[in-house]
FIMAR-482662 format. One record per residue (C-alpha): residue in one letter; chain; x, y, z. Coordinates in Angstrom, 3 decimals. Layout:
BEGIN
> aa / ch / east / north / up
> a / A / X / Y / Z
...
This chain:
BEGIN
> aa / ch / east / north / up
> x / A / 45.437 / 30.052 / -50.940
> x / A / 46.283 / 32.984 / -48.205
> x / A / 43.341 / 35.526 / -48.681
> x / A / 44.493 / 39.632 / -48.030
> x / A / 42.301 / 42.469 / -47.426
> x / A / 39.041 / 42.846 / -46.435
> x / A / 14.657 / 52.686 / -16.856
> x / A / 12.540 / 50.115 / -17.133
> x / A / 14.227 / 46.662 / -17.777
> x / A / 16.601 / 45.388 / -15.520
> x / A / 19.818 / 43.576 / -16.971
> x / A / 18.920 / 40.008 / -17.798
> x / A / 21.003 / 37.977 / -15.058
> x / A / 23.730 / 36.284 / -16.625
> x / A / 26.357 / 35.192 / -13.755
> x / A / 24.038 / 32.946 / -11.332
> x / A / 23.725 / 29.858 / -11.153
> x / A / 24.135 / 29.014 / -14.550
> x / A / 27.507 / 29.652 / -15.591
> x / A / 30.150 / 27.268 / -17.172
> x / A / 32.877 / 25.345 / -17.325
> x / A / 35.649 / 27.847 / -17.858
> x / A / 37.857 / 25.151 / -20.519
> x / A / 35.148 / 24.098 / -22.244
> x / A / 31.129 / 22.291 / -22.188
> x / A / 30.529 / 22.208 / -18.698
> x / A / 27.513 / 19.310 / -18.356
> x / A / 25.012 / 17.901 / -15.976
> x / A / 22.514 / 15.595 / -17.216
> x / A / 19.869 / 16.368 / -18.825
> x / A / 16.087 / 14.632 / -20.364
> x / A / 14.232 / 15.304 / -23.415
> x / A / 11.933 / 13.942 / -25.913
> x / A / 12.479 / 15.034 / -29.505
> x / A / 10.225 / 17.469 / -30.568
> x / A / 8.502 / 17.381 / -34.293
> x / A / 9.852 / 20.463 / -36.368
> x / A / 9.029 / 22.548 / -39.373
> x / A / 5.863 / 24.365 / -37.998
> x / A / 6.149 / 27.890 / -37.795
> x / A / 6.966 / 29.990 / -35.123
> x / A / 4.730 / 29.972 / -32.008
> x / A / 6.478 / 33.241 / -29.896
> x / A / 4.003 / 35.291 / -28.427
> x / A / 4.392 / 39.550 / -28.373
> x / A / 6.664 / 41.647 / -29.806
> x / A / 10.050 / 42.171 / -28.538
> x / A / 9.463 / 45.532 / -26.435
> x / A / 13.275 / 47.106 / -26.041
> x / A / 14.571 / 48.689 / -23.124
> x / A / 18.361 / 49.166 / -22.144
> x / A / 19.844 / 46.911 / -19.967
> x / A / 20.845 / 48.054 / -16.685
> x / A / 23.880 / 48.231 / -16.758
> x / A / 25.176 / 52.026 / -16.448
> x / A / 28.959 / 50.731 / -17.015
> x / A / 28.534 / 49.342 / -20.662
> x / A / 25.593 / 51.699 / -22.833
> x / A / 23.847 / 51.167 / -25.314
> x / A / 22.703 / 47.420 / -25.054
> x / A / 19.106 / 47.007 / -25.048
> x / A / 17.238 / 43.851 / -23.599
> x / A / 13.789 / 42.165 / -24.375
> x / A / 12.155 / 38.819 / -23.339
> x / A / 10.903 / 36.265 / -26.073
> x / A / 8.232 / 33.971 / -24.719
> x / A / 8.588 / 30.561 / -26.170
> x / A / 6.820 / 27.423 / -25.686
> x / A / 8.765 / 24.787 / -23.412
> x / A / 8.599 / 22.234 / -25.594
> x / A / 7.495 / 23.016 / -29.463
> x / A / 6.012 / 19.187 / -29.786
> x / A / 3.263 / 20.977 / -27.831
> x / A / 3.227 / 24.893 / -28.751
> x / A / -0.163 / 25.501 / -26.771
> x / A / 1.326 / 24.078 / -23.459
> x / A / 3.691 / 25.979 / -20.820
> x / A / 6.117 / 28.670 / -22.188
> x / A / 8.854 / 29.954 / -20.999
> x / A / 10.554 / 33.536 / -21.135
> x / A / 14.095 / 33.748 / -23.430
> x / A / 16.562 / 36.973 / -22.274
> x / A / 17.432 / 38.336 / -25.335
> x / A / 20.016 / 41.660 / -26.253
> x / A / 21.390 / 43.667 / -28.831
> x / A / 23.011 / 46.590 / -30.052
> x / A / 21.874 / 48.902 / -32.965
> x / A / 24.160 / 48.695 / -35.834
> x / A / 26.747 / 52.117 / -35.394
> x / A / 25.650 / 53.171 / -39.039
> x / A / 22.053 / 53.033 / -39.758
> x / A / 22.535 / 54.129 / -43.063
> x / A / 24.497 / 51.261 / -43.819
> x / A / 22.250 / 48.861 / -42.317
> x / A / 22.099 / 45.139 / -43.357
> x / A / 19.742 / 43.757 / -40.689
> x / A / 19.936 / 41.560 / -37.536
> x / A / 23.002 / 39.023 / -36.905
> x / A / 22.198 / 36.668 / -34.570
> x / A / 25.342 / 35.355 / -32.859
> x / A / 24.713 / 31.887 / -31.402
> x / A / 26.968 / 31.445 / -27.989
> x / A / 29.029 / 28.178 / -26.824
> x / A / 29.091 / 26.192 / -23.914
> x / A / 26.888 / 25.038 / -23.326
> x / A / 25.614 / 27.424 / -20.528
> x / A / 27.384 / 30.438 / -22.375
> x / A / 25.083 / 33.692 / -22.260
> x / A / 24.669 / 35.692 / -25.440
> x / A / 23.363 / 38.680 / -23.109
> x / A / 26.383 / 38.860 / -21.525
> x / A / 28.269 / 38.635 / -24.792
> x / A / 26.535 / 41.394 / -26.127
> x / A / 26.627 / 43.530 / -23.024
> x / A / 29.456 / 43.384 / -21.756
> x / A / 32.037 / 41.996 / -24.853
> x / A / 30.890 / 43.599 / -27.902
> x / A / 34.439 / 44.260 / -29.168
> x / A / 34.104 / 40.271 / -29.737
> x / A / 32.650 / 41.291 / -33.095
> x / A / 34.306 / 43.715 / -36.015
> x / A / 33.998 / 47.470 / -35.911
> x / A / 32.715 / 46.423 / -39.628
> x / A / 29.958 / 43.876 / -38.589
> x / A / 28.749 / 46.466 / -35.632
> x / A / 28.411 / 48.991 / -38.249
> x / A / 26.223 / 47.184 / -40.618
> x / A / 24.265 / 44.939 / -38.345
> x / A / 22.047 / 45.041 / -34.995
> x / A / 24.033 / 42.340 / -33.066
> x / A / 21.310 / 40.319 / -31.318
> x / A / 21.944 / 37.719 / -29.121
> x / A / 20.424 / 35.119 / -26.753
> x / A / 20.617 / 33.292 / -23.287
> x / A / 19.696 / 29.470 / -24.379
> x / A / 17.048 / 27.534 / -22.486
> x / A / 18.335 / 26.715 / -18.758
> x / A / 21.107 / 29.567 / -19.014
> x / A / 21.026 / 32.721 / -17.515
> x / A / 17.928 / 34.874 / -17.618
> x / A / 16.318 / 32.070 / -19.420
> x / A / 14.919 / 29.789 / -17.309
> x / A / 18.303 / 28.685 / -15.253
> x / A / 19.062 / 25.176 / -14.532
> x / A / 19.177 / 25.122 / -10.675
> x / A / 20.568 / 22.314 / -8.683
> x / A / 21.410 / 21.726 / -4.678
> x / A / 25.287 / 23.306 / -4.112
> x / A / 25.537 / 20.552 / -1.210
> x / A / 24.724 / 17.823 / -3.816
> x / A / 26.359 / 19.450 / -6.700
> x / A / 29.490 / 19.306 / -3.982
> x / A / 29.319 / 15.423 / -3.780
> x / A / 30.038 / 14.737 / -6.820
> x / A / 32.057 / 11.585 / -6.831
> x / A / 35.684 / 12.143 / -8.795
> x / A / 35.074 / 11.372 / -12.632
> x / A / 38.431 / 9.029 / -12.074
> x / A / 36.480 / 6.170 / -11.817
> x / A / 38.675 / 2.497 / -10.334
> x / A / 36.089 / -0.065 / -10.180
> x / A / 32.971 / -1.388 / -10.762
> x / A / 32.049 / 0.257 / -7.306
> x / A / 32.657 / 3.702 / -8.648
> x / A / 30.998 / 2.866 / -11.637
> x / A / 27.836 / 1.972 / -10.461
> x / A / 28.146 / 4.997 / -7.543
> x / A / 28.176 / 7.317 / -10.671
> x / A / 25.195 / 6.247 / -11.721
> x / A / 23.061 / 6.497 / -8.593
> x / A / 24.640 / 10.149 / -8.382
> x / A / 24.004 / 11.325 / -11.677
> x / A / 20.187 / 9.701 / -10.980
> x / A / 19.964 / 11.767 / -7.788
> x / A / 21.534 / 15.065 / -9.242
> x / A / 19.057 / 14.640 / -12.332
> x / A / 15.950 / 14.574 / -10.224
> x / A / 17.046 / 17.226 / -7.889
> x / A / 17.579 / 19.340 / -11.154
> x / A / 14.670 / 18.719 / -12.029
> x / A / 12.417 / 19.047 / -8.936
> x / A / 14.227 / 22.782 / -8.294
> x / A / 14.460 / 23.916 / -12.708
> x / A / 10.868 / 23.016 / -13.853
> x / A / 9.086 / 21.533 / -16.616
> x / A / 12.028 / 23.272 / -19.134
> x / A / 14.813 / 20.783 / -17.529
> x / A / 13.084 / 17.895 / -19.830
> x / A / 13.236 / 20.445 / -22.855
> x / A / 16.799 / 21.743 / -23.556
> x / A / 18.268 / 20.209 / -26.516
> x / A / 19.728 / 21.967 / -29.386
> x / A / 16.747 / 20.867 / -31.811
> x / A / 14.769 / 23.029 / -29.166
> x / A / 16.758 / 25.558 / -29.302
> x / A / 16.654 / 25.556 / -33.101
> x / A / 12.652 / 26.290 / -32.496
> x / A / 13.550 / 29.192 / -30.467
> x / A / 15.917 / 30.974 / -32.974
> x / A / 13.381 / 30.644 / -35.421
> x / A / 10.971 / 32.435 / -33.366
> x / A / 13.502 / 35.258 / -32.417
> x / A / 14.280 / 35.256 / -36.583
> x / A / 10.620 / 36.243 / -36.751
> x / A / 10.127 / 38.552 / -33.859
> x / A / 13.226 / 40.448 / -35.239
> x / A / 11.278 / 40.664 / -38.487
> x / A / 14.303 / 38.870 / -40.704
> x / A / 12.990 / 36.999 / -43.479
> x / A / 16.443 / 35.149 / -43.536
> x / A / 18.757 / 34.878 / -40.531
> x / A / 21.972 / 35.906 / -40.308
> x / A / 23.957 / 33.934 / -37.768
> x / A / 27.213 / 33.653 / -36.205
> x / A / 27.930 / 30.617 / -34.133
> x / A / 30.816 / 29.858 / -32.241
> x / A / 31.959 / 26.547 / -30.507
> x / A / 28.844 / 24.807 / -29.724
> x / A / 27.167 / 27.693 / -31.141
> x / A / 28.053 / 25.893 / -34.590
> x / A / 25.397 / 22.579 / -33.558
> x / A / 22.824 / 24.993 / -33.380
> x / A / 23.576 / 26.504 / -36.710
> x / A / 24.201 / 23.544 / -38.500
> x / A / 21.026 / 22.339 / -37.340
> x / A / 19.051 / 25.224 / -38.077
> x / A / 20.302 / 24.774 / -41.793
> x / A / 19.086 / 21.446 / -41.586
> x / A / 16.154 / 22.174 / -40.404
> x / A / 15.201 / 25.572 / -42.207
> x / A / 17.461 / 25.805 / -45.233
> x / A / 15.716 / 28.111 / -47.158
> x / A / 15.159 / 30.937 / -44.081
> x / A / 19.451 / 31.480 / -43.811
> x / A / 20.744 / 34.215 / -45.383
> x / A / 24.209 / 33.577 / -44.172
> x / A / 25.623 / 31.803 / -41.559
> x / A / 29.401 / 31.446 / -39.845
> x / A / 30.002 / 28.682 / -37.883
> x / A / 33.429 / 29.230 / -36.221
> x / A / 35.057 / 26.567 / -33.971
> x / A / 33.217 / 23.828 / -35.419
> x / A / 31.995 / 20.701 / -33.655
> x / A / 30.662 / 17.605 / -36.059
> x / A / 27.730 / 16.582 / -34.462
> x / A / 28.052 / 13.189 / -36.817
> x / A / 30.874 / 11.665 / -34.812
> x / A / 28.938 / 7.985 / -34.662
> x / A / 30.593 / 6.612 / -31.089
> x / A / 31.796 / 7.733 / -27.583
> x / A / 35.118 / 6.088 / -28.600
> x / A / 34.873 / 8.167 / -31.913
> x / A / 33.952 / 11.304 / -30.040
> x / A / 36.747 / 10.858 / -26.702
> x / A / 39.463 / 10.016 / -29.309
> x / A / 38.973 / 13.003 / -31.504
> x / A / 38.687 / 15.652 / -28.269
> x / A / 42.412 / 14.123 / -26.766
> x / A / 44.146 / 14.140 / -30.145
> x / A / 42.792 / 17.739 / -30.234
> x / A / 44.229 / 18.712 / -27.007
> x / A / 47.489 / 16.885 / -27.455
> x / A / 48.249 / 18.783 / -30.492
> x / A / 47.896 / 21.760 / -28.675
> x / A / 50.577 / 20.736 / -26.432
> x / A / 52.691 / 19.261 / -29.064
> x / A / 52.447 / 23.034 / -30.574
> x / A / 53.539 / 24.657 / -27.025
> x / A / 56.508 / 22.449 / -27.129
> x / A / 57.606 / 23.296 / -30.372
> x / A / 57.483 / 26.669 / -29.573
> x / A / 59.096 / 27.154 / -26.065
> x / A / 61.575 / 24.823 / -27.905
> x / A / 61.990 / 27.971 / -30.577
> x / A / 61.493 / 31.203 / -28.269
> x / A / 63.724 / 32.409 / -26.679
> x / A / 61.230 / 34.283 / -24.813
> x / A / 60.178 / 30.969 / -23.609
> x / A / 60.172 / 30.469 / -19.297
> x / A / 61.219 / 27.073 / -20.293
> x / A / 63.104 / 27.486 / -23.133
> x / A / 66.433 / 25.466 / -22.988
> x / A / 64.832 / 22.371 / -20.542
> x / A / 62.741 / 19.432 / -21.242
> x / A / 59.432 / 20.679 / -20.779
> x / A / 57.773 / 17.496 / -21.523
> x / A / 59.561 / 16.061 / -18.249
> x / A / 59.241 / 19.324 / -16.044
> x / A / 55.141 / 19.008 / -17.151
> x / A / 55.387 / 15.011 / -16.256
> x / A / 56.801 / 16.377 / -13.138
> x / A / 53.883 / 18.600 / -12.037
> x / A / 51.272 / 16.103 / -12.802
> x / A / 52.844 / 13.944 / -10.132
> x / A / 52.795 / 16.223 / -8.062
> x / A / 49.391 / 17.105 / -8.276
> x / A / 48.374 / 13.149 / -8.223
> x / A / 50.021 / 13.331 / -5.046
> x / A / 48.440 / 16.266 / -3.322
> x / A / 51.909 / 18.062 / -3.364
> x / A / 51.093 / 21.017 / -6.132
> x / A / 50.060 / 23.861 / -4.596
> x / A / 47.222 / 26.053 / -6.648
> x / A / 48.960 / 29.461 / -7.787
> x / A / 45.263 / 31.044 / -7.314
> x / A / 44.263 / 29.387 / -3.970
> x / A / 47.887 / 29.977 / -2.215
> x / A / 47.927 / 27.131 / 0.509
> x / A / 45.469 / 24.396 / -1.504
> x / A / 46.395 / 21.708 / -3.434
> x / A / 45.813 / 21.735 / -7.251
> x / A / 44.635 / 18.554 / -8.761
> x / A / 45.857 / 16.917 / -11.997
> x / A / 42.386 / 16.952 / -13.807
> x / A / 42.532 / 21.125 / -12.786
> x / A / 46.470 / 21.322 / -13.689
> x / A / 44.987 / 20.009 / -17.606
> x / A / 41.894 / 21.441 / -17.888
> x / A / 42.033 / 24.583 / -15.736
> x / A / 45.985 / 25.440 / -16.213
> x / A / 46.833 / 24.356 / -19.748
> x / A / 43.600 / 23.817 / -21.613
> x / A / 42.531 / 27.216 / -20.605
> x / A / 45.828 / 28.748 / -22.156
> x / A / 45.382 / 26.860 / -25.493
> x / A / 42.149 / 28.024 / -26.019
> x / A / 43.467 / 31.649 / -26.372
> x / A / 46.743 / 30.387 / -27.751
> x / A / 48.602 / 32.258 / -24.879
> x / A / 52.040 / 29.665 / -24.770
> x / A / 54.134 / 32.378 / -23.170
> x / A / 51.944 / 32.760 / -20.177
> x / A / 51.616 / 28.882 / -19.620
> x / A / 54.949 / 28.561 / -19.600
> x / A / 55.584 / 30.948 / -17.274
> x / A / 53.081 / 29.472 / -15.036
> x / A / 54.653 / 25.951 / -15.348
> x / A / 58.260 / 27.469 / -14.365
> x / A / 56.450 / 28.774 / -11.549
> x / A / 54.749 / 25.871 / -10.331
> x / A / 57.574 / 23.957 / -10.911
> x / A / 59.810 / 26.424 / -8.630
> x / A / 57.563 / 26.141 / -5.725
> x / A / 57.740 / 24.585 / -2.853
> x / A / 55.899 / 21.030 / -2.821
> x / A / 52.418 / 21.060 / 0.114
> x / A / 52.282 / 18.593 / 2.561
> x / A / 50.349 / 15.857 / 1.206
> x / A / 46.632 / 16.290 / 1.333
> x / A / 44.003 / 14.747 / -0.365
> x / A / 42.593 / 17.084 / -3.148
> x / A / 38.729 / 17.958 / -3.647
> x / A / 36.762 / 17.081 / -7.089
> x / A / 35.426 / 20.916 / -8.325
> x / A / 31.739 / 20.300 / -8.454
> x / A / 30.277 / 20.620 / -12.292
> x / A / 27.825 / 23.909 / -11.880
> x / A / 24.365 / 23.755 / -13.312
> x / A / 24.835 / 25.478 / -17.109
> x / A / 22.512 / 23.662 / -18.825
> x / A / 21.876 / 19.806 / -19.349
> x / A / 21.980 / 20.112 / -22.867
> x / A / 25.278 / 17.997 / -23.922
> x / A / 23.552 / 14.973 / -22.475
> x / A / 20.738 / 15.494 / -24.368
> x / A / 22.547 / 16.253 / -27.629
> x / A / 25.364 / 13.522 / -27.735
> x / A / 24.546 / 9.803 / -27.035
> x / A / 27.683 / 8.560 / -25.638
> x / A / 26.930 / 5.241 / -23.556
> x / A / 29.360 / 3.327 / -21.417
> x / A / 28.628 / -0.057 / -20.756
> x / A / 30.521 / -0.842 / -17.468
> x / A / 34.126 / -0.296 / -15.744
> x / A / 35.781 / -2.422 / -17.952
> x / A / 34.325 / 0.107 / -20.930
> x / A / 35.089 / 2.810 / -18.943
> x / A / 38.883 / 2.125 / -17.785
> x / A / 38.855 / 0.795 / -21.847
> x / A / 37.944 / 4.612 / -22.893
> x / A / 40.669 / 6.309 / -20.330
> x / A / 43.478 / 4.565 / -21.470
> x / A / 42.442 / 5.266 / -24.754
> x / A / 42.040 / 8.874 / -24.157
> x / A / 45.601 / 8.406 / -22.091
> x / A / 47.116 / 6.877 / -25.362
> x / A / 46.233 / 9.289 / -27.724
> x / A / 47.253 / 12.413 / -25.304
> x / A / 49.531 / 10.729 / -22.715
> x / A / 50.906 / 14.729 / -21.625
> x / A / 46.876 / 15.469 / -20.561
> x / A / 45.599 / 12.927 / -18.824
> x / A / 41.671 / 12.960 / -17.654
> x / A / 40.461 / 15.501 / -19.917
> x / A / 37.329 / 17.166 / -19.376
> x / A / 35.415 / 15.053 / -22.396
> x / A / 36.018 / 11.791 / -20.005
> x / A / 34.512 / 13.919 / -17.066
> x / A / 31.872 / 14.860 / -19.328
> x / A / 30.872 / 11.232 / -20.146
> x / A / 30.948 / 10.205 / -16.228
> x / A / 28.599 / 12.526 / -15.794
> x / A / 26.140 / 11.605 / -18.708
> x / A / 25.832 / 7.993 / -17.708
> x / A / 22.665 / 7.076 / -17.204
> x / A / 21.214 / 9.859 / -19.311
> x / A / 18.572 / 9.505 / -22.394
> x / A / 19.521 / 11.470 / -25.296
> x / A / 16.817 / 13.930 / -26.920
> x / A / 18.927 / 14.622 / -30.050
> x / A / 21.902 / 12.262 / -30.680
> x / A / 23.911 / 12.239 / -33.558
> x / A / 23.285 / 12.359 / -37.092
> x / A / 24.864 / 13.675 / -40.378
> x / A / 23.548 / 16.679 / -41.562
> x / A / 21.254 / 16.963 / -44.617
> x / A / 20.744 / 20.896 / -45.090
> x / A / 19.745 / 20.427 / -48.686
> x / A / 18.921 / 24.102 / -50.234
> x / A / 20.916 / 25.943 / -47.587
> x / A / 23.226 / 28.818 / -49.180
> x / A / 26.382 / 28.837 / -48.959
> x / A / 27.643 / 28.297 / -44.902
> x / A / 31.158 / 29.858 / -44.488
> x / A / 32.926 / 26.810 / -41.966
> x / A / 36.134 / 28.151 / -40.253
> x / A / 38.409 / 26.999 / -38.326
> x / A / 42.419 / 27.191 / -37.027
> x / A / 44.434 / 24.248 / -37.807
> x / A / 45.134 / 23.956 / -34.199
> x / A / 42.001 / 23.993 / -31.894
> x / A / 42.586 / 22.812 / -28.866
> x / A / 38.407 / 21.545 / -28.081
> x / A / 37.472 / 21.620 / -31.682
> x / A / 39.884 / 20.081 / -33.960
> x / A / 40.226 / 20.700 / -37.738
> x / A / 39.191 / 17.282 / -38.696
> x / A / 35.451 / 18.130 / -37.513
> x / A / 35.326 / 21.076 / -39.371
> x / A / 36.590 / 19.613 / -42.512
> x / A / 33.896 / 16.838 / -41.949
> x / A / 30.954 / 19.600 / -41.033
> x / A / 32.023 / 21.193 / -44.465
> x / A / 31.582 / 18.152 / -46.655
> x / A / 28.720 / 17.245 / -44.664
> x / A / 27.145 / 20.231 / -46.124
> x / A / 27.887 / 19.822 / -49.433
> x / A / 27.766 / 21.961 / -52.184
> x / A / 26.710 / 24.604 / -48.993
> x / A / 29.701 / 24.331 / -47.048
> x / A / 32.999 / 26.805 / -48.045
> x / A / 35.955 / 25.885 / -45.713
> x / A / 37.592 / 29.032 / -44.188
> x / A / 41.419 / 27.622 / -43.074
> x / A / 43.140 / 29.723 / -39.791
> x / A / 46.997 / 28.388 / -40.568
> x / A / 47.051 / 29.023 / -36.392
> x / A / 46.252 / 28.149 / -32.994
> x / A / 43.718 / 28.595 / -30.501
> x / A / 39.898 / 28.507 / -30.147
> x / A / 38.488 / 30.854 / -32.126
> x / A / 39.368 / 32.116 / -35.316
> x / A / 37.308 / 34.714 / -36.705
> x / A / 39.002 / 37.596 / -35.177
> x / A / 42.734 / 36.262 / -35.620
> x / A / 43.767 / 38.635 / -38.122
> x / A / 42.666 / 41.017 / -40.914
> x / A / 42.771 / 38.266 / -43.386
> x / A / 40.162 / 35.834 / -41.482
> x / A / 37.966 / 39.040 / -40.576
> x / A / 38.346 / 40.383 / -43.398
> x / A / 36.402 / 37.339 / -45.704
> x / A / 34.669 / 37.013 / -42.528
> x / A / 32.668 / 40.506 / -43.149
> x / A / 32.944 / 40.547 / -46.427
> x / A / 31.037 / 37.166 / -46.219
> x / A / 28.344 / 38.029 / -43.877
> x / A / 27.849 / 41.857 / -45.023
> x / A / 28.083 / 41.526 / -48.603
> x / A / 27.638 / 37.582 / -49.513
> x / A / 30.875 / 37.643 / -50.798
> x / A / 31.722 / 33.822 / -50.566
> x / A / 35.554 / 33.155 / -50.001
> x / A / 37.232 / 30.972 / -52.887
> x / A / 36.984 / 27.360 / -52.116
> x / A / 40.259 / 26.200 / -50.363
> x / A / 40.661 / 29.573 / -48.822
> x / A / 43.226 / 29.952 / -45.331
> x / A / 44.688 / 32.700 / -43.610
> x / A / 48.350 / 32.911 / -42.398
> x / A / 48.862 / 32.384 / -38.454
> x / A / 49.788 / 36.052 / -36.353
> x / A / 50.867 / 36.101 / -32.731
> x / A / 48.225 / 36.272 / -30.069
> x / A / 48.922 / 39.872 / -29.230
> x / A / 47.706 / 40.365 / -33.064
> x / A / 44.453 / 39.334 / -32.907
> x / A / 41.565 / 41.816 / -32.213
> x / A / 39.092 / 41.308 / -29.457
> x / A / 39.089 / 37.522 / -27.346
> x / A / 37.715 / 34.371 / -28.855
> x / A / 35.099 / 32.284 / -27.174
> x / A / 35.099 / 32.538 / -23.847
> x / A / 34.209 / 28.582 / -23.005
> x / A / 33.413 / 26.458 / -25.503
């Protein structure tokens, strides 16, 4: 049913060397051992506010939360978390402390509090201190750091043989110790269920007897885990863009990220198909797409942002038109594709793989996706090629290339968040990275806890598509005013919704 109504610190550093993926979970490698839970928190200090320094945005304030490295052993090395927030705009209306949980991985919650508050409702910044984080190995929190030249040899996830196979391996082996050597004893330590030990400890230091959270994209595994974990200390919790953590297999998993993303396109067809705004409206835009990645598999499609370069097929997908699905923006990829497709063909010339940066290791520690051999491997991409043959070599295959060979800290499970309150689940029926399926699953994972919040739209990110979704979106989180069961909101165009979605993932 359609719901209606509702100086002294310096600025945490947020765009080194850990930044991410701009489509989606950008991943290196990563090792872990899984900690034991349930202890209470072991942070050390208060959090001593000071603004940020940054003259250009006001008003954010920034503290450090010390943190041991890995909870299994609280009394052992720590490590420093950048944290930020903003007061709540009416203190007389106060609720508490919202903790919004960022994606990625290697998203920066400083930044998103700094520097893209409007991200959040003029009603939620009234009535809460947004607070928000920079995960272990992001940011000002401990950054994963590897070697740019090595980083830059990364061998093309478009594996052929055996050969390239095994030459993955040895790479990922290499890149894993280098990360190491140069990130420190945290590299071994950056899993979600660690991460679920730090919000606890930055629930306490915040003096919240229940946390309030917000998580978006992969934000939502750390939520749904720290209901697992601590179901009694949530007072209420959003998890928007919703990934199931209990997806069993890497076939599983690859299958459900390309039927996804091929859905998406499927929806920009129909569209440019209807609008007559449409760059492509009147031609076959499946063939004039088929046409560009042929192009680009031949070195022959030059890179509208690097005049002069070639742009590569896995970049046309996952740079080009994954990028313009996430904010549902099907008039601006179109008009790039009639561009692209009105230029001038390169020379031939051999096209470079884009290195993956260092954001955090944490997707190999989180997700246990093994792949056997080649054979496996060539079995998965033609798969994956099957179930979205317009988007070939989507970033989930490059993200499996480059966990091989990695041990998994926290692989999947089902969740069992027994005495959680009610967790408000939302999603659009048309997310390009997290499809509706997993958020239907998530929900019924969580039982009698989980209230499904329908987006009838596209696009990644849903909370702030509309008045109806933010509407039982604040109404949920300020007041505990849980949305009917069955709950969705209508679609409204892109230049309707207030404030961007998640950035990455």
């Amino acid at each position: 049913m359609p719901l209606r109504g509702r100086s002294a610190l310096r600025r945490i550093a947020v765009r080194g060397t850990a930044t991410a993926v701009g489509a989606a979970m950008a991943v290196i490698t990563g090792l872990a051992a899984a900690p034991a839970v349930h202890a209470s928190p072991s942070a050390t200090g208060a959090l001593r506010w000071a603004p940020c320094d940054d003259p250009e945005k006001p008003g954010a304030e920034c503290a450090i939360l010390s943190v041991p490295v890995d909870w299994a052993h609280p009394d052992g090395p720590r490590l420093d978390l950048a944290v930020a927030r903003r007061k709540a705009t009416d203190p007389s209306a106060r609720v508490g402390s919202m903790v919004f949980g960022p994606g990625g991985p290697g998203d920066s919650g400083v930044e998103m509090v700094v520097d893209r508050i409007s991200r959040f409702s003029p009603e939620v910044r009234r009535r809460f201190d947004i607070v928000s984080f920079d995960p272990r190995g992001v940011g000002g929190s401990n950054p994963v750091t590897c070697s740019g030249d090595l980083l830059a040899e990364r061998p093309s996830p478009e594996l052929r043989s055996q050969a390239d196979f095994d030459a993955t391996l040895e790479y990922n082996r290499r890149l894993r110790a280098d990360c190491r050597a140069r990130t420190g004893p945290v590299f071994d330590h950056l899993d979600t269920a660690q991460t679920v030990r730090d919000l606890d400890a930055l629930r306490a230091a915040l003096s919240e007897r229940k946390l309030t959270f917000h998580g978006s994209s992969y934000g939502t595994l750390l939520g749904a885990q720290y209901a697992e974990t601590y179901p009694r200390r949530v007072r209420a919790m959003v998890l928007e863009s919703v990934m199931d953590h209990s997806v069993p297999t890497t076939r599983d998993f690859l299958k459900a990220e390309a039927a996804t993303a091929e859905d998406s396109f499927h929806e920009f067809v129909k569209w440019c198909d209807g609008a007559a705004d449409c760059a492509l409206h009147g031609r076959d835009v499946r063939a004039v797409w088929q046409g560009l990645l042929a192009r680009a598999g031949r070195g022959k499609l030059e890179d509208p942002a690097k005049p002069g370069t070639s742009l590569s097929s896995s970049d046309l997908v996952n740079k080009m038109a994954f990028r313009k699905f996430y904010a549902a923006d099907y008039a601006g990829l179109a008009t790039a594709i009639a561009g692209m497709d009105a230029s001038r063909p390169l020379p031939s010339s051999p096209t470079s793989v884009a290195p993956l940066p260092p954001a955090t290791p944490v997707f190999c520690s989180d997700w246990h996706l093994p792949v056997r051999d080649y054979q496996e491997y060539a079995s998965l991409v033609a798969m994956m090629n099957m179930t979205a043959p317009d988007l070939p070599y989507l970033l989930p295959i490059h993200m499996a290339a480059a966990c091989l060979g990695a041990p998994t800290a926290n692989p999947q499970h089902r969740l069992d968040s027994h005495g959680a309150p009610p967790v408000l689940v939302s999603n659009a029926l048309h997310d390009p990275a997290t499809g509706y399926p997993w958020a239907v699953s998530v929900a019924r994972q969580l039982g009698r806890s989980g209230v499904l919040l329908t987006y009838e739209g596209h696009g990644h990110g849903s909370v702030t598509s509309g008045p109806c979704m933010e509407g039982a979106v604040d109404g949920y989180l300020t007041d505990l005013a849980v949305p009917p069961r069955g709950t969705s909101c209508p679609a409204v165009p892109p230049s309707l919704r207030r404030g961007p979605g998640p950035a990455r993932g």
